[in-house]
C-alpha positions as CSV (number, residue, x, y, z in Angstrom):
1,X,52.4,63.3,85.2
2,X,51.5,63.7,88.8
3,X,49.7,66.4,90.6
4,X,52.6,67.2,92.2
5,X,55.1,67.4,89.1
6,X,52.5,69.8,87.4
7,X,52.2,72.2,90.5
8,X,56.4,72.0,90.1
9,X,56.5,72.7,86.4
10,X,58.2,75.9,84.9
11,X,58.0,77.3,81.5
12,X,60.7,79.0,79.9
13,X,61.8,80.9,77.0
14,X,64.7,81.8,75.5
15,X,68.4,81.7,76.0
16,X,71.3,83.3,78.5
17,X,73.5,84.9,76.3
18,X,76.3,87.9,76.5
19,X,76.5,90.1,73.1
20,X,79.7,91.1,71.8
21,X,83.0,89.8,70.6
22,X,83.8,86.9,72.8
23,X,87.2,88.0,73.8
24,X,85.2,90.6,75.7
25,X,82.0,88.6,77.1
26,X,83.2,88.1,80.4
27,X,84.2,91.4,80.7
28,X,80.8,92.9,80.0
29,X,79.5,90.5,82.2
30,X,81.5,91.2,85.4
31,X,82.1,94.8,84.8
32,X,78.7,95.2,86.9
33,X,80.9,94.2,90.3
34,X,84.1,97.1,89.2
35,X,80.8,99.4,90.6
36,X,79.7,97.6,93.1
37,X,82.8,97.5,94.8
38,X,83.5,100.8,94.3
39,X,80.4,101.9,96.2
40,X,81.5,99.4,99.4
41,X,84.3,100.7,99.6
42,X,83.1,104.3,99.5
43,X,81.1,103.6,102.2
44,X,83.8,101.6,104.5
45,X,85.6,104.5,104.0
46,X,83.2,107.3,104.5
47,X,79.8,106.5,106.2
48,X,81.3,106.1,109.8
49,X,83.4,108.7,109.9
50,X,80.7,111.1,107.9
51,X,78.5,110.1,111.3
52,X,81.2,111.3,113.3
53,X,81.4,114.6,112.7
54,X,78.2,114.9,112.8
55,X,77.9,113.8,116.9
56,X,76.3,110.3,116.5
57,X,76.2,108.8,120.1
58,X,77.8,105.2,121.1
59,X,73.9,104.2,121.0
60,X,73.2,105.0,117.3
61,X,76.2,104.3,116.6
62,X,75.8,100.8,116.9
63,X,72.2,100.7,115.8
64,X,73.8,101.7,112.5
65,X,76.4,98.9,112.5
66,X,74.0,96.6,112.5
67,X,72.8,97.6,108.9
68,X,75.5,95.5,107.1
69,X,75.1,92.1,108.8
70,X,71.5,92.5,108.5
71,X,70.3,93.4,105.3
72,X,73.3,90.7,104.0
73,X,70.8,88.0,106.7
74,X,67.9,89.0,105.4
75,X,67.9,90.8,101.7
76,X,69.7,88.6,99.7
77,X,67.9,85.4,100.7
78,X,64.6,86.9,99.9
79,X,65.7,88.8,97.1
80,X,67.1,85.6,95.8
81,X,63.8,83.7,96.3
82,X,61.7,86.4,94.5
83,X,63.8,87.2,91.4
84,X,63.9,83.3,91.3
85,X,60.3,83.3,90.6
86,X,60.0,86.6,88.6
87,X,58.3,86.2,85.4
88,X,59.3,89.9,83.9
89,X,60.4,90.1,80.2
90,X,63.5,91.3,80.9
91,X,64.7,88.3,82.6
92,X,64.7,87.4,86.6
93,X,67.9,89.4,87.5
94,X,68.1,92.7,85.9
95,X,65.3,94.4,86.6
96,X,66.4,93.8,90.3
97,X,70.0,94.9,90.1
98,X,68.9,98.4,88.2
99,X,66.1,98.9,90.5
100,X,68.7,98.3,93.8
101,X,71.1,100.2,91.6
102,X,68.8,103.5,92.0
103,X,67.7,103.1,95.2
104,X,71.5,103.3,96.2
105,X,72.5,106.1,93.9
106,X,69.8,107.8,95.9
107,X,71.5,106.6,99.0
108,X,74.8,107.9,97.9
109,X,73.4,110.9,97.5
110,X,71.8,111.4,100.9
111,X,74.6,110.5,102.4
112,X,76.7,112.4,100.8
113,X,74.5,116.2,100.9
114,X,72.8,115.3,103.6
115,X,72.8,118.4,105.0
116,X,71.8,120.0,102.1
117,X,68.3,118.0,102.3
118,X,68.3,118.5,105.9
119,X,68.3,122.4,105.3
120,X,65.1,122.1,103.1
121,X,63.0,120.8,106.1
122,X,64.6,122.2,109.2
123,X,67.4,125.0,110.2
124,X,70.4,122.5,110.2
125,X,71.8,124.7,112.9
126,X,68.9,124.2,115.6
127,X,69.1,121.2,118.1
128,X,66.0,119.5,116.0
129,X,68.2,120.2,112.6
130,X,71.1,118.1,113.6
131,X,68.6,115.5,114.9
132,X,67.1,115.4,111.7
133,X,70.8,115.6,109.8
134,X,71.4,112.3,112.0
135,X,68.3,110.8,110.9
136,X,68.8,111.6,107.0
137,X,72.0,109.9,106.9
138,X,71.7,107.3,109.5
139,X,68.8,106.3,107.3
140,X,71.0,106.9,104.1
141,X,73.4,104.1,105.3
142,X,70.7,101.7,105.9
143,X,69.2,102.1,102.5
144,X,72.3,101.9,100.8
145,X,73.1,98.8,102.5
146,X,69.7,97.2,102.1
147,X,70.0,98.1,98.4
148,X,73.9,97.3,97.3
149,X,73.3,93.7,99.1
150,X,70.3,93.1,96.5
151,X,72.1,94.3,93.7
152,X,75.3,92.0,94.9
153,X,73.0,89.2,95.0
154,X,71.4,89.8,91.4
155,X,75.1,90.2,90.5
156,X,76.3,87.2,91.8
157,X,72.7,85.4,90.1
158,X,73.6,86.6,86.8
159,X,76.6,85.4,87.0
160,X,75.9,81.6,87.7
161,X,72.5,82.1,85.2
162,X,74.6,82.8,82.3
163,X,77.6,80.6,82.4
164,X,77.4,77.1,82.2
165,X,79.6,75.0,85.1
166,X,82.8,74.9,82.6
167,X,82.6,78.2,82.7
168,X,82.0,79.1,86.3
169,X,85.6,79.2,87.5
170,X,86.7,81.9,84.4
171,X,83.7,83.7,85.3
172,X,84.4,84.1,88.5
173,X,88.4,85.1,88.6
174,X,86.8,87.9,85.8
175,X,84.7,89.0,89.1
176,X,87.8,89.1,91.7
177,X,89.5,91.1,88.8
178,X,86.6,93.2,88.5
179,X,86.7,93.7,92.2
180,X,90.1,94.2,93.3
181,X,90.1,96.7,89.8
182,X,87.3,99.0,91.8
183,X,89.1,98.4,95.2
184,X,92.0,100.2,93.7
185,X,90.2,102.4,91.7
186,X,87.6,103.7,95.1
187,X,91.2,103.9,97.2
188,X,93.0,105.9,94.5
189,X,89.9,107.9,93.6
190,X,89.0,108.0,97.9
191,X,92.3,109.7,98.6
192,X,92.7,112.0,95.6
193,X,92.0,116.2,96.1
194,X,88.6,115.2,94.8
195,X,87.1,119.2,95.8
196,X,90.4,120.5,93.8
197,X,89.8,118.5,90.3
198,X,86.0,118.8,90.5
199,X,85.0,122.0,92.4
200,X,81.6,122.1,90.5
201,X,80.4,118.6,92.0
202,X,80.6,119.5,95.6
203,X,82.1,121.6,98.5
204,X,83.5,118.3,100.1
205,X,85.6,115.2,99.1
206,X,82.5,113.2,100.4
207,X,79.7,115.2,97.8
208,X,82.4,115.0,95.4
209,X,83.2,111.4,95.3
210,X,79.6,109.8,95.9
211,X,78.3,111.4,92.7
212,X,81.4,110.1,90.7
213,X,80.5,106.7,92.6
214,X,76.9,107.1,91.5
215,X,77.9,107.2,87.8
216,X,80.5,104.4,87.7
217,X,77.5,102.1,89.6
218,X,74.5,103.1,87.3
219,X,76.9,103.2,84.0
220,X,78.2,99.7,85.0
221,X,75.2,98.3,85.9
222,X,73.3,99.6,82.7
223,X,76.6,98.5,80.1
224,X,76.1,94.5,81.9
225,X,72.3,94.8,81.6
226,X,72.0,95.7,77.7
227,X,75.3,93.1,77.0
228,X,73.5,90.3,78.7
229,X,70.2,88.5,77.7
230,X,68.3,86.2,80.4
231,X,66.3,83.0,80.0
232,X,62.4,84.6,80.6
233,X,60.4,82.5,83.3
234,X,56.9,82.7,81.3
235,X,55.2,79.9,84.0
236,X,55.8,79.1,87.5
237,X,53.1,77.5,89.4
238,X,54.7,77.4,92.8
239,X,55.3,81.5,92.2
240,X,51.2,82.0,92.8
241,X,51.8,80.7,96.2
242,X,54.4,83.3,97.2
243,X,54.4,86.1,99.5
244,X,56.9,87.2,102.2
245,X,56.1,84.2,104.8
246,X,56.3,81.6,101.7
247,X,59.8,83.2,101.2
248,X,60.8,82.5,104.1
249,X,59.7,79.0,104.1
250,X,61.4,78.5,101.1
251,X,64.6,80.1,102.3
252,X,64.2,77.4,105.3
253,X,63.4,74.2,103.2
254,X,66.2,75.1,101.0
255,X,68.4,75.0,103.8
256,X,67.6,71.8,105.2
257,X,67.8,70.0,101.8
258,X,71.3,72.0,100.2
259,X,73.5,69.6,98.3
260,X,76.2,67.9,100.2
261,X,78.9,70.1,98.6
262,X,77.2,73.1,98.4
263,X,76.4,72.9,102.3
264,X,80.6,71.9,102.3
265,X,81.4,75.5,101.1
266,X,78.7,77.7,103.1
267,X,80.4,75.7,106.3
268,X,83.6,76.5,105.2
269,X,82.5,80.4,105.1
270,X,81.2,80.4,108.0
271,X,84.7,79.9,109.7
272,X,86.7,81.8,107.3
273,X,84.4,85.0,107.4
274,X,84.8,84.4,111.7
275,X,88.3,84.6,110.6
276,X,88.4,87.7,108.1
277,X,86.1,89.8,109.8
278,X,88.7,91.6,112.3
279,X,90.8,92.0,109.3
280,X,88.4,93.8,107.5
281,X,86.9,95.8,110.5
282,X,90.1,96.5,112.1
283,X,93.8,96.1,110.5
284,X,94.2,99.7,109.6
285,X,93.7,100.7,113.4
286,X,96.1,97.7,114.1
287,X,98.9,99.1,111.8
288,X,98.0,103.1,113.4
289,X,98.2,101.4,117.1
290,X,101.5,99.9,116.1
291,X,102.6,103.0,114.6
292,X,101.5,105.3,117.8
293,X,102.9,103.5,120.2
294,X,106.2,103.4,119.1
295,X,105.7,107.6,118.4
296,X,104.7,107.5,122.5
297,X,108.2,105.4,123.8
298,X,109.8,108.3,121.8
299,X,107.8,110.6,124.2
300,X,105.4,112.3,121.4
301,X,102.0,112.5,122.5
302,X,99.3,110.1,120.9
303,X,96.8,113.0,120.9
304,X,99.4,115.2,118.9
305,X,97.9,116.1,115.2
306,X,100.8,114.7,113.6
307,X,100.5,111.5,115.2
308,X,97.2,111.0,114.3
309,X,97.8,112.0,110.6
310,X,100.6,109.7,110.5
311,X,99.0,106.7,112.0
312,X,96.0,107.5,109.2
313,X,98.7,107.4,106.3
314,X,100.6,104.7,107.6
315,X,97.3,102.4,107.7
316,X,96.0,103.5,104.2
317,X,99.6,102.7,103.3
318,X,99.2,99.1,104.2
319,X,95.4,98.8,103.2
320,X,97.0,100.1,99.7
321,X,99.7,97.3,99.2
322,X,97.2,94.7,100.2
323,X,95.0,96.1,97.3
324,X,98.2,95.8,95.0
325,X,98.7,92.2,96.2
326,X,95.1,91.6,95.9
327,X,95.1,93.1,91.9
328,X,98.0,90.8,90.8
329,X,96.9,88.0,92.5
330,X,93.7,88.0,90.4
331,X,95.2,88.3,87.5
332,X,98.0,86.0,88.4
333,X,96.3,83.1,90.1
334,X,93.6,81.9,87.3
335,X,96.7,81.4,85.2
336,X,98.1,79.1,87.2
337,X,94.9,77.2,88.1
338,X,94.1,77.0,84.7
339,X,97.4,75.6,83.9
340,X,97.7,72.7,86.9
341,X,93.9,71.9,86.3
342,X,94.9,71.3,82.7
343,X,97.7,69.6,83.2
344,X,96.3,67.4,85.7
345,X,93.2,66.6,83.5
346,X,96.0,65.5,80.4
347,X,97.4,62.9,83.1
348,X,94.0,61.8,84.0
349,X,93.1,61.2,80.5
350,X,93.2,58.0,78.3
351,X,96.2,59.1,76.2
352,X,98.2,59.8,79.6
353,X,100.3,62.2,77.4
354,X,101.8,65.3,79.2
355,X,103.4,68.7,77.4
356,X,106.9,69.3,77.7
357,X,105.9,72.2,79.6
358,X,103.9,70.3,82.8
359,X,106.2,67.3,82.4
360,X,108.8,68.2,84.6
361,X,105.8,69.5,87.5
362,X,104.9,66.6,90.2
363,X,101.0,65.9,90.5
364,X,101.1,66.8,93.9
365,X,102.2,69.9,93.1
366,X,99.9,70.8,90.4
367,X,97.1,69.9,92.8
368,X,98.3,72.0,95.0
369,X,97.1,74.9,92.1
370,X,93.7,73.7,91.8
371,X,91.1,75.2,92.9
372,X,89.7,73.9,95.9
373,X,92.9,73.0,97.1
374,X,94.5,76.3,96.5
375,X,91.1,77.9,98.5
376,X,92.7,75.2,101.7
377,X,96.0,76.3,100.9
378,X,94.8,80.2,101.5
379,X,92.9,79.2,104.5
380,X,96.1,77.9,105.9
381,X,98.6,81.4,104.4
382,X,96.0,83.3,106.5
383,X,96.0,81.4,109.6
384,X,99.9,81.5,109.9
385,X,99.9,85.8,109.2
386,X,97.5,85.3,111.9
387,X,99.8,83.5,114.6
388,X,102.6,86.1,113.3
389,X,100.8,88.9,114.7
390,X,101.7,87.5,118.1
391,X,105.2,88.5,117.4
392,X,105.0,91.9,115.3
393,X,105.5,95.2,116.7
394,X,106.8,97.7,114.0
395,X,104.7,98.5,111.3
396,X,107.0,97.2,108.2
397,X,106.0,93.8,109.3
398,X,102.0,95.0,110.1
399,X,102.2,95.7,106.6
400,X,103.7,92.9,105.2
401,X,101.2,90.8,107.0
402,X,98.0,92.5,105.1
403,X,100.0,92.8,101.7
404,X,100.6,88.6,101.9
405,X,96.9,88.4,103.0
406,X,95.9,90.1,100.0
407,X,96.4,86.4,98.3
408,X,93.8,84.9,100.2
409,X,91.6,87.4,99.7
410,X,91.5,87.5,96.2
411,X,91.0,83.9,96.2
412,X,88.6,84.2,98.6
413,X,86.7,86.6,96.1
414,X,87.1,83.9,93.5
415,X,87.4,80.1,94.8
416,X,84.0,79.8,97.2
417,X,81.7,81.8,94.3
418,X,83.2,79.6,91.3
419,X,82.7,76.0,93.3
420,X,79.4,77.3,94.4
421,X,78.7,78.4,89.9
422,X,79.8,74.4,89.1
423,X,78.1,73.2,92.1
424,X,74.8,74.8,90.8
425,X,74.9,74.4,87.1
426,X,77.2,71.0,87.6
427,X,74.2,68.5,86.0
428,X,74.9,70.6,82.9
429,X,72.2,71.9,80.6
430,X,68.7,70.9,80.2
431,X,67.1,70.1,77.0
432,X,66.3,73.2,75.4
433,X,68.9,75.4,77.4
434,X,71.9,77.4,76.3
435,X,74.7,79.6,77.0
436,X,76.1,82.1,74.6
437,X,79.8,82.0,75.8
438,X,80.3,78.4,74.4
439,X,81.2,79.7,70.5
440,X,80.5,77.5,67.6
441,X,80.0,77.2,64.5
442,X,76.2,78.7,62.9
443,X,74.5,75.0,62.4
444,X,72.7,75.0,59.0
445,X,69.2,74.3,58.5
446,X,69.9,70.5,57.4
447,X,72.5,70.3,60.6
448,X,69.9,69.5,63.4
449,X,72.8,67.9,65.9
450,X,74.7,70.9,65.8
451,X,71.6,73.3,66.6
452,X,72.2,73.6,70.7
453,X,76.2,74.3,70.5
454,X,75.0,77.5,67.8
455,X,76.0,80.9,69.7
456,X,72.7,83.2,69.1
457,X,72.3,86.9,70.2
458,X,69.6,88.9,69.0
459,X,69.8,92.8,68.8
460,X,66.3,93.3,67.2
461,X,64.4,96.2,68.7
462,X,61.3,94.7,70.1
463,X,61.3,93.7,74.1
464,X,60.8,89.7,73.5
465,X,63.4,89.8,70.0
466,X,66.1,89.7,72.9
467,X,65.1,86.3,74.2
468,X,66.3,83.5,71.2
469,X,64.2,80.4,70.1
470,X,64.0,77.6,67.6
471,X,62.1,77.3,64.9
472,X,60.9,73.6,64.3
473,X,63.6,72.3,66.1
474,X,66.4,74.3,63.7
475,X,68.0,77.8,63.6
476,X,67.7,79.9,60.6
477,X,69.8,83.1,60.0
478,X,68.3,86.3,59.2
479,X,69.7,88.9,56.4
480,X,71.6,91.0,58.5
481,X,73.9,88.2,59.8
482,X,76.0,88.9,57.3
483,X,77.0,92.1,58.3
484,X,77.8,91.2,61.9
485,X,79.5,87.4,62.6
486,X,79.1,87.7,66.4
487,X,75.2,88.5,65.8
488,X,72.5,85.3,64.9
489,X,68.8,86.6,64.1
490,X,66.0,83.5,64.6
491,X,62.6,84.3,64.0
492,X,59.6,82.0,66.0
493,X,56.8,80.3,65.2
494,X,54.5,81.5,68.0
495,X,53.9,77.4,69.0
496,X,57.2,77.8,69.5
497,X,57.7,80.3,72.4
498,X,57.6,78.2,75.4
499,X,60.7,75.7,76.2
500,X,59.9,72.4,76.8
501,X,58.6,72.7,81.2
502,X,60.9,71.6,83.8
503,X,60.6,70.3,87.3
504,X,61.3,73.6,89.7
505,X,63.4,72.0,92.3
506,X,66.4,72.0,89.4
507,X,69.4,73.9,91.3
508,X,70.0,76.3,88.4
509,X,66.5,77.6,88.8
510,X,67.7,78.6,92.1
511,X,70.7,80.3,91.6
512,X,69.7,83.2,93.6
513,X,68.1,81.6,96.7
514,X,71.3,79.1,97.1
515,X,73.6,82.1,96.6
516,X,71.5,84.4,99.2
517,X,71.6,81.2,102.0
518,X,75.5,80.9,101.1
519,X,75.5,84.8,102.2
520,X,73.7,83.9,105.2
521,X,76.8,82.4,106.6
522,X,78.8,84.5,105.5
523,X,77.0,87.2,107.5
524,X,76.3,85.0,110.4
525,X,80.1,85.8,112.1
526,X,79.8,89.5,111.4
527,X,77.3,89.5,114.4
528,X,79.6,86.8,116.4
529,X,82.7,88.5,115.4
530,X,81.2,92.2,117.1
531,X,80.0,90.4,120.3
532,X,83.4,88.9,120.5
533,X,85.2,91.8,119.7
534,X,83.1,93.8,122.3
535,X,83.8,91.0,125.2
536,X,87.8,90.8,124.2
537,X,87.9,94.7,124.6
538,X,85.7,94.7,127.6
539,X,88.3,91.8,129.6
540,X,91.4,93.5,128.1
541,X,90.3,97.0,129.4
542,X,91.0,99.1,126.5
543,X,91.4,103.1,127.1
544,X,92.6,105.9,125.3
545,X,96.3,106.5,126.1
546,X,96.7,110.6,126.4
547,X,93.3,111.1,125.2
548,X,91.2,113.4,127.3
549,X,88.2,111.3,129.4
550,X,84.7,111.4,127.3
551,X,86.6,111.0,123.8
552,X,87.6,107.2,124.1
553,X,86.1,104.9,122.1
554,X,84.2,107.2,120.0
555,X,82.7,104.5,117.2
556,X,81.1,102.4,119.9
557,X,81.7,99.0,120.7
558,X,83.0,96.5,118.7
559,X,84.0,99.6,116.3
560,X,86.7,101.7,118.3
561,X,89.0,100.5,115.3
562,X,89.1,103.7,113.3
563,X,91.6,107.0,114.2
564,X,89.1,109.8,113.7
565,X,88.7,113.6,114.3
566,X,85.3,114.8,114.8
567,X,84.6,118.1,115.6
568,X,88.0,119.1,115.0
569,X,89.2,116.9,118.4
570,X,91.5,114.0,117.6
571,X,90.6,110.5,119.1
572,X,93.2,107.6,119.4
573,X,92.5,104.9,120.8
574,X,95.5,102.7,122.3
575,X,95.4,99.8,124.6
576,X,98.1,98.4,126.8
577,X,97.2,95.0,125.3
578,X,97.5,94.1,121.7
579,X,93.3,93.2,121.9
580,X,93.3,93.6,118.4
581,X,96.0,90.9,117.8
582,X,93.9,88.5,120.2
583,X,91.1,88.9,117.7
584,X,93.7,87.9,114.8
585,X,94.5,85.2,116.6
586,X,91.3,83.4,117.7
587,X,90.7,84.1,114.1
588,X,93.8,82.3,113.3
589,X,92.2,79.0,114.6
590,X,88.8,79.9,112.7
591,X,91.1,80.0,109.6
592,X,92.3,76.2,110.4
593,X,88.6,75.0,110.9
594,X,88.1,76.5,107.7
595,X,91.2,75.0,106.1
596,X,90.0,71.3,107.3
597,X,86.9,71.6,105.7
598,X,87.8,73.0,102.8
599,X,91.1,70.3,102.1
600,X,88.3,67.6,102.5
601,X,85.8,69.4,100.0
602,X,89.0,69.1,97.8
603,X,89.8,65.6,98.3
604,X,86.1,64.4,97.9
605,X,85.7,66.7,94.4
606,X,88.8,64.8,93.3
């Protein structure tokens, strides 16, 4: 062995595992991301408007944009890179995702009574109260960004960790259903009389629903975390060396040497998220500019209370049939990709023998429900509802256009995560490793070959019992596996703790460091989407039709997307030019880049 191969070795012990009955393993393990996405959307929904009313400026305003795109640049890469290299008992994810859980159930919190804090410094009613009432939640936003982007990331991590590459496409439609489940539920629970059902949690809908949000994302978090055991990294030599600026550098050579395919798919985000972004930053305006326009050819006023409130409901309205769409889809589509991609592996095979069921299906059409190619497929669906836009003007067909995007965006919660999970774990298992979710039968003490396919979870009390070895290269059951079939006890020699070492460069060792670089480009056109947005609005002169001078434009630039009242006066912002359509459709093209690139990923996986 070389210097070099020592300095790269890593120690491990134990196995990944998720306890339970199988049929509800992936459940347990995705369950995490129902609360996660629950507390986006609570802040999409909440946080800007919350700033509002509170009389943020167009200056802070857009300092406090920039809190997404940047903790998604910079904490998940480095979040990624040191839970890679923790050596905690736990395991390298979970002590992560509960600690960012915390931190942003203290966010929640702020944000949500952050007057109430502010009041226990200052008088909230003095010039320097509101300041520091500005402060207290502008800082609340960024924490809570900061800390929900490491606890996606750990999400994510575990996810790819604990499932081996067979498994990474089921795993990850469980996570779009998981998602577009708390979608639904934080829209539903968002627009419900929050104050009337639960007076004793808060005075407002906002106090009301971030401590319900709290709870789902802690109890969640906490269910995953005792359901799921880790591998323990118990040596890393590179992990002496690290530090923030060797982070970094790792983050950087990382880049530079990704896997062809795996370099394939963060390319391909980086023009679909160019192309998604103005969806997700601005269709409900879209639908409510749509909406008020046709009110003002009727002669209503766009500033008149009504008109606002009905421009609001009519863009929930379509945000909520996209979330429908999106629901079904996830359920729907694995189905079907697990039925081509089974069908087309039966033709492939030896025996060349197909069901009566697939029989009468072409190939070509069956590939066409694959994965990769269904993620091109999507790519394409989204850049044709983009062209549409060119011709829409009544808010039936608005509508329509999000609900049929909701299909590309649950595959787009599912496809690019999943091909990433086979990309990383594709060389299969080392020696020595496992994954609980491949059931078989309990080898025997005489059955040495059948030893790695044995499904083990340990529920003993002490910290280390949770973390499953071999003893002398065979698994032995303990007395109480009787009493529970899902549950195998192994007891350790203590020569027998450590796994045999392996080489550090090994791609599922860096689950979290390739997933935080994949989120780079995905956050890279957030900051190229708001410059563009700012410079198509700039050239295309926007204004507020009707609405008195000073009011226009009230979320800044690059966000005067949202119909808001603060302070009790009604802002609407209407342009003579459709600018927000001329965003859709320069991310229409974006969508066809992305569509190119991701039909030839498909064709070169086969």
């Amino acid at each position: 062995m070389t210097a070099d191969e020592t300095d790269n070795e890593r120690h491990w012990a134990g196995y990944a595992s998720v306890k339970g009955p199988r049929w509800a393993r992936m459940f347990l393990l995705t369950v995490c991301l129902l609360g996660l996405q629950m507390t986006w959307s609570i802040e999409m929904s909440y946080a800007f408007p919350s700033l509002l009313t509170m009389g943020v400026s167009k200056a802070l305003m857009s300092l406090v944009l920039v809190a997404g795109p940047l903790s998604g640049l910079v904490v998940q890469p480095l979040i990624g890179v040191f839970a890679d290299r923790s050596k905690s008992r736990w395991g390298r994810r979970r002590p992560f995702m509960l600690a960012g859980c915390m931190i942003s159930m203290g966010s929640l919190l702020l944000l949500g009574f952050t007057r109430n804090f502010a009041s226990l410094l200052v008088d909230v009613s003095s010039s320097l109260g509101q300041s520091v009432t500005i402060f207290l939640a502008s800082l609340s936003i960024y924490l809570l960004d900061f800390s929900i982007n490491a606890v996606q990331a750990m999400d994510r991590a575990l996810l790819v960790d604990t499932l081996p590459a067979s498994e990474q496409e089921l795993g990850n439609a469980w996570a779009a259903r998981m998602m577009g489940l708390g979608g639904v539920l934080g829209f539903f629970t968002g627009y419900m009389d929050l104050v009337a059902w639960f007076p004793f949690l808060g005075r407002t809908q906002l106090q009301v629903l971030v401590l319900i949000g709290s709870v789902i994302l802690l109890g969640t978090h906490v269910l995953t975390s005792l359901c799921v055991t880790e591998r323990v990294l118990i040596q890393d030599d590179e992990a002496s060396r690290g530090g923030f600026f060797a982070g970094i550098r790792d983050i950087w050579s990382n880049i530079r040497t990704l896997p062809p395919k795996i370099r394939q798919i963060c390319m391909i985000q980086f023009f679909n998220w160019i192309a998604w972004f103005p969806i997700l930053f601005y269709s409900s305006e879209w639908v409510g500019e749509i909406y008020t326009r046709s009110q003002v050819v009727e002669g209503r006023s766009a500033t008149d209370p009504a008109v606002v409130s009905e421009a609001m409901r009519v863009g929930s309205e379509a945000l909520f049939w996209q979330s429908a769409v999106v629901l079904t889809a996830t359920v729907l589509l694995p189905i079907l990709v697990a039925f081509a991609e089974e069908a087309l592996a039966r033709r492939g095979s030896a025996s060349n023998r197909s069901k009566w069921s697939d029989s009468w299906i072409p190939s070509a059409v069956l590939r066409v429900f694959s994965l990769p190619y269904l993620w091109a497929v999507c790519h394409l669906l989204f850049a044709i509802m983009m062209f549409l836009t060119y011709i829409i003007d009544s808010v039936w067909g608005a509508s329509c256009i999000l609900a049929v995007l909701g299909i590309p965006s649950a595959v787009n919660n599912w496809a690019p995560f999943s091909l990433l999970g086979e990309a990383i774990q594709g060389d299969g298992p080392l020696p020595g490793e496992e994954f609980a979710l491949e059931e078989q039968p309990v080898a025997s003490t005489a059955d040495t070959d059948a030893e790695r396919a044995a499904l083990i979870t340990s529920t003993d009390e002490d910290d280390a019992a949770d973390v499953r070895h071999r003893v002398n290269g065979q698994f032995r059951k303990d007395e109480e596996q009787e009493a529970d079939p899902h549950v195998l006890h192994v007891e350790l020699e203590a020569s027998e703790v450590e796994m045999p070492p392996k080489k550090g460069n090994h791609l599922s060792e860096k689950a979290g460091i390739i997933l935080g670089i994949h989120n780079i480009f995905v956050v890279i056109p957030q900051f190229l989407v708001n410059g563009l947005s700012a410079l198509v609005f700039a050239l295309l002169a926007p204004h507020g039709v009707g609405t008195p001078e000073g009011t226009t434009d009230s979320l800044g630039t690059g966000t005067n997307a949202t119909v808001t009242s603060v302070g009790g006066t009604s802002v609407v912002p209407v342009r003579d030019v459709d600018s927000i359509g001329v965003l859709h459709r320069i991310g229409g093209f974006s969508a066809l880049a992305a569509c190119y690139f991701a039909y030839k990923l498909a064709r070169e996986s086969g």
